[in-house]
N, C-alpha and C positions, 0 to 999 in steps of 0.2 A: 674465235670462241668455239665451243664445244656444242654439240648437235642440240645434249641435252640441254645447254643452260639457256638455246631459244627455243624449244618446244617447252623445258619449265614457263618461261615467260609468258610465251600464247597462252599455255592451261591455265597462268594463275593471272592476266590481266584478263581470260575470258569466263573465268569464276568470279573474281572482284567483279568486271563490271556486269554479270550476269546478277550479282546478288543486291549489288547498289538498285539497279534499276527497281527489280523485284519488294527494295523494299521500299521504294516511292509511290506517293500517291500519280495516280496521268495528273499529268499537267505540261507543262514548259520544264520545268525542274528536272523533268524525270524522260523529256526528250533531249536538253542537253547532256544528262548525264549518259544517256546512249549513246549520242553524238561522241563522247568524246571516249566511252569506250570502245566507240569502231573507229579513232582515231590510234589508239594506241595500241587494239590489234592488228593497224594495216603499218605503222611505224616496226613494232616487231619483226612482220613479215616481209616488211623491203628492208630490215638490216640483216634479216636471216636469208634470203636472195639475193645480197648483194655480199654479204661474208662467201656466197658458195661461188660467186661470179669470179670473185676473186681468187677463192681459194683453185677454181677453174682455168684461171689464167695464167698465177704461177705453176699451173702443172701442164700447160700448153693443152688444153683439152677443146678444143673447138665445139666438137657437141655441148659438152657442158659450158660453155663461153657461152652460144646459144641459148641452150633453152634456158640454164640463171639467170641472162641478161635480158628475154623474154619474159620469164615471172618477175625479174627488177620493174620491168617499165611496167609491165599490165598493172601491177598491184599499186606501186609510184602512180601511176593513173588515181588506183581508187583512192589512195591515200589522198592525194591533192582534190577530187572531188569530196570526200568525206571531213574534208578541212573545209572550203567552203561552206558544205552542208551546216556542218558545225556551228561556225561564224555567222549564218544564217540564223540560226536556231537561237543562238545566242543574241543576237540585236535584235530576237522576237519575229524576224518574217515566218508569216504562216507558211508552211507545204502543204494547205489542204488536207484534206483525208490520210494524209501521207503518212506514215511512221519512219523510225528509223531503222524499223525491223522488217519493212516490206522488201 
């Protein structure tokens, strides 16, 4: 895929879910729907670090092997904690004081 059509993605899943939230009242409702819009800007971001990991590897590029494969797992990290999170939020456990914008 093209540079631009995952940086269109980020901008426009980080405007959707900027504007969902913005128009909910706080509540539960309105921390699921944060929840799941930092799920699907960290989905974005580990298919645009793993499209470049790749495209790194058919071009034999070691540094770039590296550090895409370095941003795959780090953000793969946050993705897979912000899934939980999520799933948390969603069966109702509280996080305290916690947001999902902290």
């Amino acid at each position: 895929m093209s540079i631009w059509v995952w940086m269109g993605s980020l901008v426009a899943i980080a405007l959707l879910g900027s504007i969902a939230v913005a128009l909910q009242r706080p509540g539960k409702a309105r921390d699921v729907t944060a929840r799941l819009a930092a799920v699907c800007f960290y989905v974005v971001l580990v298919g645009f670090f793993c499209d470049r990991t790749l495209a790194a590897r058919g071009s034999d590029s070691s540094r770039g092997l590296f550090a895409f494969g370095f941003l795959t797992a780090f953000f793969g990290i946050g993705l897979a904690l912000s899934i939980v999170k999520t799933v948390g939020a969603i069966r109702g456990r509280s996080s305290g004081d916690v947001s999902a914008t902290n």
